[in-house]
C-alpha positions in Angstrom: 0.0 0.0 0.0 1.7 3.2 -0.9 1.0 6.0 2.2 1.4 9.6 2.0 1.6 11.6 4.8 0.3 15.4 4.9 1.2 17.8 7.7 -0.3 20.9 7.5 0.5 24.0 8.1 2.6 23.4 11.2 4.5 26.6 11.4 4.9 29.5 14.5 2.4 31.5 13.1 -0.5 29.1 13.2 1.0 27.4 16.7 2.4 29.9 19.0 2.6 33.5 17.2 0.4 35.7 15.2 -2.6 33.0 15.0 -1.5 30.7 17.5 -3.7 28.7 20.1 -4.0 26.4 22.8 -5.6 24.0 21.2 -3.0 24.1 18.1 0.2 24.2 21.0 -1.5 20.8 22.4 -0.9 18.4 19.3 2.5 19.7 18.7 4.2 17.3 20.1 1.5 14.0 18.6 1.8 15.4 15.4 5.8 15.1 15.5 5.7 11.2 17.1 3.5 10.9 13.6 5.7 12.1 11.2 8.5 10.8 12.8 6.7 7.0 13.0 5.7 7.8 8.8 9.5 8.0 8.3 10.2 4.9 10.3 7.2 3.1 8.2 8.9 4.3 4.9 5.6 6.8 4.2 6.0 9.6 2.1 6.1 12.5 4.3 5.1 15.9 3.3 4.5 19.1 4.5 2.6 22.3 3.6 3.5 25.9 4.1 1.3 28.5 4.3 3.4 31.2 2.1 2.6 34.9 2.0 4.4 37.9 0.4 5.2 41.2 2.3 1.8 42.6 0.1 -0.4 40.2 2.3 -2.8 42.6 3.7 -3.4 44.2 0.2 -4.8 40.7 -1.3 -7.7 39.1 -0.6 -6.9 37.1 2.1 -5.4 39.8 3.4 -8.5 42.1 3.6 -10.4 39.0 4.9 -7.5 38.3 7.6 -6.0 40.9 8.4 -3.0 39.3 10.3 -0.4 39.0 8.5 1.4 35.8 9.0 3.6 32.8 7.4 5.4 36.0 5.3 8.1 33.8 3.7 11.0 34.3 5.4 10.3 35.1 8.7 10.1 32.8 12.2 6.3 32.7 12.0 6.5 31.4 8.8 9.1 28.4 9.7 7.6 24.9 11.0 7.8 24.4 14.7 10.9 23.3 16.5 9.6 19.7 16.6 9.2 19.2 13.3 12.4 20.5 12.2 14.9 17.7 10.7 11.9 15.7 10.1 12.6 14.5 6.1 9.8 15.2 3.9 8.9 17.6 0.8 7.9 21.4 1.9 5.0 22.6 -0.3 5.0 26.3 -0.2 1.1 27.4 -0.9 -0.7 30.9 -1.3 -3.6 30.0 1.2 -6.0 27.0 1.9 -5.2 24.1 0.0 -1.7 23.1 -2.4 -2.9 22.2 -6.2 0.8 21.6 -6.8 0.4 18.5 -3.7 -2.9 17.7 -5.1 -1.1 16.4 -8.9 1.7 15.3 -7.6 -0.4 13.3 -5.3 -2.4 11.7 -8.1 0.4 11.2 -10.5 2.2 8.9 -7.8 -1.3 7.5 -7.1 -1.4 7.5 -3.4 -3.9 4.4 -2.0 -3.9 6.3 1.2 -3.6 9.8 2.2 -3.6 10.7 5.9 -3.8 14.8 7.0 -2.6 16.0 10.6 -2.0 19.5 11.3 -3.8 23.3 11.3 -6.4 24.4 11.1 -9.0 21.7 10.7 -12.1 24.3 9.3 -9.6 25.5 6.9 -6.3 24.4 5.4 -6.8 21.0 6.8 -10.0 20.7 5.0 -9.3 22.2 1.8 -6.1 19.7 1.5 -8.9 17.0 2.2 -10.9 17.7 -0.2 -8.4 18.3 -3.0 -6.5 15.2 -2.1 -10.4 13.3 -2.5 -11.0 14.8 -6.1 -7.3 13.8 -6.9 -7.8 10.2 -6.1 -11.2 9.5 -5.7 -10.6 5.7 -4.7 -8.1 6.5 -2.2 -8.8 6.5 1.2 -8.6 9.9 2.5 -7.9 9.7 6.5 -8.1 13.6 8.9 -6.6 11.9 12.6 -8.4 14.5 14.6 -6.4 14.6 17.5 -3.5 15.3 15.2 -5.3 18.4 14.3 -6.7 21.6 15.7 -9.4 24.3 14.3 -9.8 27.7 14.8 -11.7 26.9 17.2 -12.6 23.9 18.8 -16.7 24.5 17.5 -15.0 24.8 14.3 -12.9 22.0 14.1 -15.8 19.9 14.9 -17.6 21.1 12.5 -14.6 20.3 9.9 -14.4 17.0 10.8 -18.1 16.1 10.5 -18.2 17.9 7.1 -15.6 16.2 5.9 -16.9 12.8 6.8 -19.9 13.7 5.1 -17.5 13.7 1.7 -15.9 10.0 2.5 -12.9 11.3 4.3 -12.4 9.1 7.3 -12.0 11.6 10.4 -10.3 9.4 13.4 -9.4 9.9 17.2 -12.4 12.5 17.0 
């Protein structure tokens, strides 16, 4: 079976900085023990950056958000300390979800895709969802206590709308 890995998102910004939370400083270390243990299990290992120019506030996000964060280069834009060494692909992305992971993804034709990281209502869920329409017969897996939401309403709310689409949502 051929296993990809997605960690999302993990970076200062989202964990302990600009948009930081409890709940998102909480699975720092489970999400880690996971990417280490896909290494150790010879899964592809990837992670997603959330990459924004020193324009941020004058796009769209920006105007919807207006925290700027993840500006490439910065500390709130590097992963977390744990994660750092960890072997696996970076995937710098605009916002929400990485098309450029979503075709590399089906090309290799992944039979199962599992998602950790932040935020569950958001980037989590958009990966989810683009990783689903890439390979439709693959089982798309969210391990919920691997993840955190903006908040934790919201990150319920991700997880059962994302079961609703066939994505198996577990340790919910």
């Amino acid at each position: 079976m051929k296993s990809l890995l997605v960690v999302v998102d993990m970076q200062r910004d989202f964990v302990t900085d600009a948009l930081g939370t409890p709940q998102a400083q909480a699975i720092v270390e489970r999400v880690a023990a996971r990417a280490r243990a896909g290494v150790a299990r010879g899964e592809d290992v990837v992670f997603t950056l959330d990459t924004h120019g020193p324009d941020y506030l004058r796009t769209q996000e920006g105007r919807n958000l207006p925290v700027a964060h993840c500006i490439r280069g910065t500390d709130g834009w590097r992963l977390v300390d744990a994660l750092e060494g960890i072997p696996g692909r970076r995937y710098e992305k605009p916002a929400f979800g990485s098309v450029e992971l979503m075709q590399d993804a089906a090309r290799a034709g992944y039979d199962r895709v599992e998602l950790v990281g932040v935020c569950t209502d958001i980037c989590v869920l958009s990966n989810a969802m683009l990783l689903k329409a890439a390979l439709p017969e693959a089982e798309i897996v969210v391990d919920a206590a691997c993840c955190a939401g903006t908040t934790v309403e919201n990150h319920r709310r991700a997880l059962e709308a994302m079961a609703v689409c066939q994505i198996r949502c577990e340790n919910a």
